[in-house]
C-alpha positions as CSV (number, residue, x, y, z in Angstrom):
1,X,72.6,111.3,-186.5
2,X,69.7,109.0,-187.8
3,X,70.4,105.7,-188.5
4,X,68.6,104.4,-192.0
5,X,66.0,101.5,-190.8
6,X,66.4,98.5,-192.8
7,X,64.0,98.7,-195.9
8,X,61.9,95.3,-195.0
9,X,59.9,93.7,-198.6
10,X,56.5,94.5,-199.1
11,X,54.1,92.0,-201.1
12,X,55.3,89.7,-203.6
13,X,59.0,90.9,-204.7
14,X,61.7,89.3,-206.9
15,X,65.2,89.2,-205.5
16,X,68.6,87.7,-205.6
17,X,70.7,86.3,-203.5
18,X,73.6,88.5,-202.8
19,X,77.6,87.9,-202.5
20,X,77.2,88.0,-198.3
21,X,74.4,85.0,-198.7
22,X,77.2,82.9,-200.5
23,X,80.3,84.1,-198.5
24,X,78.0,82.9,-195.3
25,X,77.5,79.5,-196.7
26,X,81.1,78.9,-197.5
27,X,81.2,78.5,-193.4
28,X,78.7,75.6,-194.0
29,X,80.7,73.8,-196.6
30,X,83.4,73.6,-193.9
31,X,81.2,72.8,-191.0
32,X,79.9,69.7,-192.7
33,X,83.0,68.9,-193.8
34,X,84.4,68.5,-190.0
35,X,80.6,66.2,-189.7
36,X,81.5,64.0,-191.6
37,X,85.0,64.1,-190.4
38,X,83.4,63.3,-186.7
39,X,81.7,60.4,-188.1
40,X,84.8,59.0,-189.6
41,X,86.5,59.3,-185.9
42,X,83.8,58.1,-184.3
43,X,82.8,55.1,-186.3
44,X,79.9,53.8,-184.1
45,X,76.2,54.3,-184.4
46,X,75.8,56.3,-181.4
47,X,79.1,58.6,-183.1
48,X,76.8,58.8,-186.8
49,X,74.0,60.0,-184.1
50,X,76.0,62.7,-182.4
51,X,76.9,63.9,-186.3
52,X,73.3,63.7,-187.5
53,X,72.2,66.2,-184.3
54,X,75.2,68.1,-184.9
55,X,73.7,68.8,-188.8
56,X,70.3,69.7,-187.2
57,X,72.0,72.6,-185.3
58,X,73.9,73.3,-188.5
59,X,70.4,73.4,-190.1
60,X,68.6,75.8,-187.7
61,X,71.4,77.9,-187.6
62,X,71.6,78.2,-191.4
63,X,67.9,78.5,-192.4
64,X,66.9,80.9,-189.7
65,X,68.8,83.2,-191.8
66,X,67.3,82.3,-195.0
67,X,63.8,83.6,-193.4
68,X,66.0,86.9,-192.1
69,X,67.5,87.7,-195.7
70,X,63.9,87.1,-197.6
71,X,62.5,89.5,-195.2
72,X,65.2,92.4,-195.8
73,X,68.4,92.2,-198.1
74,X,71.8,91.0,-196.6
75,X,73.2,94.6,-198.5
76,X,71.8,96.6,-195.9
77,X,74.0,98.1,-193.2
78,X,72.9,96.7,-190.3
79,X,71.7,93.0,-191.6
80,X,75.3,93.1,-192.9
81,X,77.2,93.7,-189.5
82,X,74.8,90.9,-188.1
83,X,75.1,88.5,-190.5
84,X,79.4,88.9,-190.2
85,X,79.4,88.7,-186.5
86,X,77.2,85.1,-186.6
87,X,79.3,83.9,-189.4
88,X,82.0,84.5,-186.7
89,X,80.2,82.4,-183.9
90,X,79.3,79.7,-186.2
91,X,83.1,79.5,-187.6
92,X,83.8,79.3,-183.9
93,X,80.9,76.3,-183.7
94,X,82.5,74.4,-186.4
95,X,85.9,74.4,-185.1
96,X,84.5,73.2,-181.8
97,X,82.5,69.5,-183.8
98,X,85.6,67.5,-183.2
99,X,85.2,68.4,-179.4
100,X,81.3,68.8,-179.3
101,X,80.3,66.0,-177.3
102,X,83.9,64.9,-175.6
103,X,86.0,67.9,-174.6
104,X,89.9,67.9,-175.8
105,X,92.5,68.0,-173.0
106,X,94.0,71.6,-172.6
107,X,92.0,75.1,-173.7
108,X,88.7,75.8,-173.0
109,X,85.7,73.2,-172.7
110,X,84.3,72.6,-176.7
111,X,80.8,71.4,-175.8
112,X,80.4,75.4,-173.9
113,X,82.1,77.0,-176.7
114,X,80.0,75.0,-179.3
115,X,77.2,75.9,-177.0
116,X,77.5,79.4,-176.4
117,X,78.1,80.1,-180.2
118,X,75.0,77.9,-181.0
119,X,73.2,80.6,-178.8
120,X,75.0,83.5,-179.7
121,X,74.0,82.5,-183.3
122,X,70.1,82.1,-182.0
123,X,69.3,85.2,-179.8
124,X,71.1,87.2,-182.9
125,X,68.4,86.1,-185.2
126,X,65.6,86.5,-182.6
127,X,66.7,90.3,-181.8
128,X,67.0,91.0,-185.7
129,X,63.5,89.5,-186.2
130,X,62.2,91.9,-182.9
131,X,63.6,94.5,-184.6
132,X,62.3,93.9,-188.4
133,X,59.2,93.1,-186.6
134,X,58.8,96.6,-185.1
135,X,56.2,98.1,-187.2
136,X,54.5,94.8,-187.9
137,X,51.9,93.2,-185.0
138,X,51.8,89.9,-186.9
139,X,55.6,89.2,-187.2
140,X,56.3,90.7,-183.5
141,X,53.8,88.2,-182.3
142,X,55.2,85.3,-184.6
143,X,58.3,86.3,-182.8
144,X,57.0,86.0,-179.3
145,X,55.6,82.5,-179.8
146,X,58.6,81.6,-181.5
147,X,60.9,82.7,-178.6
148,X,60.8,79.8,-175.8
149,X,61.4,77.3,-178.5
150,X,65.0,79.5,-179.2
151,X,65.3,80.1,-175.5
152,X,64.3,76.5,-174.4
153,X,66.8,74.5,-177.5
154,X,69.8,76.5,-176.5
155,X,69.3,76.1,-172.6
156,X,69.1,72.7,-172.9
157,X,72.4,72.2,-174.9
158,X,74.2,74.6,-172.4
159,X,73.0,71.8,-170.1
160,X,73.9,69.2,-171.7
161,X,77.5,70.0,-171.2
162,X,77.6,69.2,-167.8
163,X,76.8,65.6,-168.8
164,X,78.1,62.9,-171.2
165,X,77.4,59.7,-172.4
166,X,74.1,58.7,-173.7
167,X,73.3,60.9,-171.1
168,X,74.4,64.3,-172.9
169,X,73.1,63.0,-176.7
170,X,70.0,62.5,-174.7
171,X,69.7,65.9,-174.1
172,X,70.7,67.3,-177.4
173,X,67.4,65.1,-178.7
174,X,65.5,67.4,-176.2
175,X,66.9,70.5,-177.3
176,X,66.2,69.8,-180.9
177,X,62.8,68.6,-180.2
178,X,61.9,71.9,-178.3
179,X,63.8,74.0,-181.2
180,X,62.4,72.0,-184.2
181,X,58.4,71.3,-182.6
182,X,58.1,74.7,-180.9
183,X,58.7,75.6,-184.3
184,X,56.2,73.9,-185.7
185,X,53.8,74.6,-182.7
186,X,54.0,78.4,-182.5
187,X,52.7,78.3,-186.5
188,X,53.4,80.4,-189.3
189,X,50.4,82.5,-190.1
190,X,53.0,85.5,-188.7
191,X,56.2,84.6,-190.9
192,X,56.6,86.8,-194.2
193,X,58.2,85.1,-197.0
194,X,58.0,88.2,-199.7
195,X,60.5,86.9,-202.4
196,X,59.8,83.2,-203.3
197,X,62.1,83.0,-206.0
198,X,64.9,84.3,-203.5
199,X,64.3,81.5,-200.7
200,X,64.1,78.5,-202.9
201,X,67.4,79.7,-204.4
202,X,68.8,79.8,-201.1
203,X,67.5,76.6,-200.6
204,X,69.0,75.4,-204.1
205,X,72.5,76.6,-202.9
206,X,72.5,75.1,-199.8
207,X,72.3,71.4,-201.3
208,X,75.1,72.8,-204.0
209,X,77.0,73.4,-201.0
210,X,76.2,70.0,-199.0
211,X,76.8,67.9,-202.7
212,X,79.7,69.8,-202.3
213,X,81.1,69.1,-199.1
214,X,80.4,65.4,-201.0
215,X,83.2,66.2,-203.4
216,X,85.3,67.4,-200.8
217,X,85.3,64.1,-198.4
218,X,86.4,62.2,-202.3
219,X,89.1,64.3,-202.7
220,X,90.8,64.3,-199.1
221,X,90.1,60.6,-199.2
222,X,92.7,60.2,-201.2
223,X,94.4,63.3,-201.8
224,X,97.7,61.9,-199.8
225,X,97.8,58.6,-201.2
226,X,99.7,57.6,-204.5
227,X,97.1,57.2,-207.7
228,X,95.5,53.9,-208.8
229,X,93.6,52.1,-210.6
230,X,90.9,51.1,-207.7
231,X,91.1,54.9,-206.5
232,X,90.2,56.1,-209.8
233,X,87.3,53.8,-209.7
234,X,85.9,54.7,-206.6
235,X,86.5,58.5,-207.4
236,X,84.9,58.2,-210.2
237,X,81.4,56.3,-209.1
238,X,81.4,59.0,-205.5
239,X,81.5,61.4,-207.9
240,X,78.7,60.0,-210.3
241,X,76.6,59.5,-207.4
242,X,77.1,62.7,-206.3
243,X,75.7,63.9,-209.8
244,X,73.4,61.7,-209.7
245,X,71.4,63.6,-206.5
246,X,72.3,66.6,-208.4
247,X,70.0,65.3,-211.0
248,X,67.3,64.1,-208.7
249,X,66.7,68.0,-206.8
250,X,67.7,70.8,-209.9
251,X,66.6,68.9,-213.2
252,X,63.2,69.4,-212.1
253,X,62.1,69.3,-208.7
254,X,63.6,72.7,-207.7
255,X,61.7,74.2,-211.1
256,X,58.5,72.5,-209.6
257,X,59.2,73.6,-205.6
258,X,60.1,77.3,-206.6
259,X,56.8,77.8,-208.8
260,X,54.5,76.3,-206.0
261,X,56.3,78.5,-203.5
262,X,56.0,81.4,-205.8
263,X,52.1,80.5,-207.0
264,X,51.1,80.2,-203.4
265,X,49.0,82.5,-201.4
266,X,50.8,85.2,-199.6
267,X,48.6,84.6,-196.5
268,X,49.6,80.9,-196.5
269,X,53.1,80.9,-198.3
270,X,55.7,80.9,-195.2
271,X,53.7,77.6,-194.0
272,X,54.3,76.1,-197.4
273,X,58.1,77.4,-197.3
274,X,58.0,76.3,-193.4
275,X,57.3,72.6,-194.3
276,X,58.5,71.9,-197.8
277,X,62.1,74.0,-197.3
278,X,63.0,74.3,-193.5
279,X,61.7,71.2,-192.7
280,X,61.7,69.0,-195.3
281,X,65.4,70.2,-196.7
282,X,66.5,68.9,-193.7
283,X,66.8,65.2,-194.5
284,X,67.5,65.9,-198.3
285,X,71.1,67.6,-196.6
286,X,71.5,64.5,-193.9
287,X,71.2,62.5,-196.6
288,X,74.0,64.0,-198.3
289,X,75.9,64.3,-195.0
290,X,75.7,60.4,-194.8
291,X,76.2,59.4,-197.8
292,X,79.3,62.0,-198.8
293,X,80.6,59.7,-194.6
294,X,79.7,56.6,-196.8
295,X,82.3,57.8,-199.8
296,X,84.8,58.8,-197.7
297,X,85.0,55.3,-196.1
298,X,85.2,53.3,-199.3
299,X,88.0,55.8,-200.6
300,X,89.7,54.6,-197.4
301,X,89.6,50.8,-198.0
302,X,90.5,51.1,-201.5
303,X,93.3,53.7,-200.9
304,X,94.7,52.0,-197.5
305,X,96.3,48.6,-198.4
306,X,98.0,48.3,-195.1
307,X,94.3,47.9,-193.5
308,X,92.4,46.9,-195.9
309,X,92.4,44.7,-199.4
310,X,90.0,45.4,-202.4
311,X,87.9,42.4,-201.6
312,X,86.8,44.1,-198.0
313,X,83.4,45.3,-197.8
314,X,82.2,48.2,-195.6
315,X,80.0,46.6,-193.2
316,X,77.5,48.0,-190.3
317,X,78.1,51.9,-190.0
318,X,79.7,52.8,-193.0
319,X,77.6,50.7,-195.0
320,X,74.6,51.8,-193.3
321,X,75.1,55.5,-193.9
322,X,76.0,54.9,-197.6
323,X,72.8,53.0,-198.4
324,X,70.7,55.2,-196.2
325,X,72.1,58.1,-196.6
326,X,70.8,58.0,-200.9
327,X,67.8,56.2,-199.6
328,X,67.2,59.1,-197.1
329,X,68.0,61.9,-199.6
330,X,64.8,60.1,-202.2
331,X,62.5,59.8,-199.6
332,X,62.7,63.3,-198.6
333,X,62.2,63.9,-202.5
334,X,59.1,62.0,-202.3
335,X,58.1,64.8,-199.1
336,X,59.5,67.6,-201.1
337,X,57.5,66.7,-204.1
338,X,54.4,66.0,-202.2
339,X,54.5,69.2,-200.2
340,X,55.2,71.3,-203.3
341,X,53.1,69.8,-206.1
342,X,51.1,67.2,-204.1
343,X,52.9,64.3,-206.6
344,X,53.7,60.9,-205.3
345,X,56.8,60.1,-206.3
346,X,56.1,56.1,-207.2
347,X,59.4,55.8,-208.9
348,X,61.5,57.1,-206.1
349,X,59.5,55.8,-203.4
350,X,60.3,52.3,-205.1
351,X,64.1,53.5,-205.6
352,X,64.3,53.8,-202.0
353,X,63.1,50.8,-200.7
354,X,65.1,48.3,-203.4
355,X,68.2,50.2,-202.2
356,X,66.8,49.1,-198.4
357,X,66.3,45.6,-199.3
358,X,69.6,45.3,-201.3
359,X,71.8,45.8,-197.9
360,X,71.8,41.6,-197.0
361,X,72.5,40.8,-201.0
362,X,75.7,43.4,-201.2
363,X,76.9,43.1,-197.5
364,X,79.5,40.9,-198.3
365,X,80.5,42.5,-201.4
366,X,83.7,44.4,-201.2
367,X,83.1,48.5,-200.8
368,X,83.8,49.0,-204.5
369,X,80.8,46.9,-205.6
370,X,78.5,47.9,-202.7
371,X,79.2,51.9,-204.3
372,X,78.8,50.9,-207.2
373,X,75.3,49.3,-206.8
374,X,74.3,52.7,-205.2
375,X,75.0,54.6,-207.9
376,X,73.6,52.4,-210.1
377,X,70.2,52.1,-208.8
378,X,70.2,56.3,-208.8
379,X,71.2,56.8,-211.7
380,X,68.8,54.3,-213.6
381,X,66.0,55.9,-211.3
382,X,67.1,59.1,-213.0
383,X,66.9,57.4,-216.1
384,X,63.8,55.6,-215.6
385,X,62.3,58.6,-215.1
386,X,63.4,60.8,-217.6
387,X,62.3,58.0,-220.2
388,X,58.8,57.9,-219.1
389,X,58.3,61.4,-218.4
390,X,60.6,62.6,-221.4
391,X,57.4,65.0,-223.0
392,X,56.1,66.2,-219.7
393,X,59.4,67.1,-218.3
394,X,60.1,68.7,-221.5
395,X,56.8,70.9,-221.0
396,X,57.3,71.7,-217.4
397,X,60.9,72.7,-217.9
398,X,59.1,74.9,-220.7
399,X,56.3,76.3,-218.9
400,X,58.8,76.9,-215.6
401,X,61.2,79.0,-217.9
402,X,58.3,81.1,-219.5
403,X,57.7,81.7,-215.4
């Protein structure tokens, strides 16, 4: 019997994402849930660390696969089996984030589970890529240069389990740094990126999904403790921030960064989809990551009157990853915008630093105020900007949606 080769796009092709694409991010929304669980256990900078390199091999994992399913639909047979079997190992990576970096007693090591299924997850996508790149010379040899950097990342974290401490973070840096600049090295003049519209929606999704995971951390904040006044507060201003960087990315930057990616040259495309979406998406979902770890703390001081009174404010970690978290998330906007539409973004730019300099003026504020002022400032950047650029957002939203 024959087996049915996977049909691979050809040109420039419109697509969508299929049920599979979601049902595989739903593991996502539960792996960056137990991040910013981590973070909230290990309330140190060197533990926000760990959780920020754990989101980078959350990243790599995830958008490796983004490339895979623009290439050929996740419908087909084979792409299908694939794509269940790594949703498997990185379900099995998840569950292994509480233990990634300090194994539990009892059961098997987590850092070598964690590491195994990180490479599991890897040499999966390299194989289907040698495969899809069988009758192409310009994607098999993509795929050869991008090999030691797969190879080289996920030897290094098997190493690193044999080590702890500063020690073992030092290494993950390494193996991120040889995963993430190989990358970069090996080019992208081989990559094919045939339906546009389908990898920015991907894209799209996957900050639905961290925004999400946002919601998530508000609601098992508090989902145990009896309903008040300050709870309601603070729910309600985590969740207007959270809307408020919903605002920032799909009112019209993901309009803008779809019809660049879609207007671009098909010679030079994946480098624009390289930079502006696996690259510079990364810090747009750290950002999130950080800032949904910033919410969750101040849910816990207004929820916990045993430890904590309404007139505590978060200081050091937990207020540092709630201001830089947003601040992070509009500075990657201001990269996004530039790569897509070669835009300064003054206003956010601006946003960004005033929430920077406002840390010594709200530190000792309690945790209420302090998220308060962060969603403040973001929304009345939003607002700011929709006021002076009312008529030409109304034209590009226009023009995008003749598109």
């Amino acid at each position: 019997m024959q087996i049915r080769r996977p049909a691979i796009r050809q040109g420039t092709q419109q697509a969508s994402v299929t049920p599979l694409e979601l049902f595989f991010d739903l593991v996502f929304v539960f792996a960056l849930t137990q991040v910013t669980a981590y973070m909230t256990n290990e309330l140190s900078r060197h533990g926000v660390l760990r959780g920020v390199l754990v989101v980078m091999v959350l990243w790599w994992s995830w958008t490796g696969f983004a490339w895979v399913a623009n290439v050929v639909s996740a419908d087909e047979g084979q792409i299908k089996l694939v794509m269940l079997v790594a949703m498997a190992a990185m379900f099995l990576l998840a569950l292994c984030i509480p233990e990634a970096f300090d194994d539990a007693p009892g059961g098997l090591s987590g850092p070598v589970v964690l590491a195994v299924c990180y490479l599991i997850f890897r040499l999966m996508h390299l194989v289907l890529f040698w495969i899809l790149s069988q009758n192409d010379r310009g994607l098999r040899q993509q795929v050869l240069r991008f090999a030691p950097s797969v190879l080289g990342g996920t030897t290094l974290l098997l190493i690193a389990t044999r080590f702890d401490g500063w020690t073992q973070t030092a290494l993950w840096v390494a193996a991120l740094v040889v995963d993430y600049v190989g990358t970069a090295l090996g080019g992208a003049s081989g990559w094919r990126l045939p339906a546009p519209g389908h990898f920015a929606e991907r894209h799209g999704l996957i900050i639905i999904v961290a925004l999400g995971e946002s919601i998530v951390a508000i609601g098992v904040g508090v989902a145990e403790r009896p309903i008040s006044v300050p709870i309601i507060v603070a729910s309600v201003l985590g969740l207007l921030l959270a809307s408020a960087m919903w605002w920032a990315y799909f009112d019209v930057s993901a309009l803008q960064g779809e019809h660049a990616l879609s207007s671009e040259p098909i010679e030079t495309r994946p480098r624009l989809g390289r930079n502006a979406y696996s690259f510079a998406h990364l810090p747009l979902v750290i950002g999130v990551v950080l800032t949904a770890f910033g919410i969750k703390k101040v849910l816990e001081y207004v929820s916990d009157t045993t430890d904590h009174t309404l007139a505590d404010p978060l200081k050091g970690v937990a207020l540092g990853a709630l201001v830089g978290g947003v601040a992070l998330y509009l500075l990657a906007h201001v990269v996004f915008k530039w790569l897509t539409v070669h835009n300064l973004s003054v206003i956010r730019l601006a946003a960004a630093a005033i929430i920077l300099l406002a840390v010594p003026l709200i530190d000792s504020w309690p945790a209420l105020g302090q998220l308060g002022c962060v969603a403040g400032v973001l929304t009345l950047t939003l607002v700011v900007e929709s006021m002076i650029w009312a008529e030409s957002r109304h034209q590009i939203r226009a023009e995008l949606a003749r598109h």
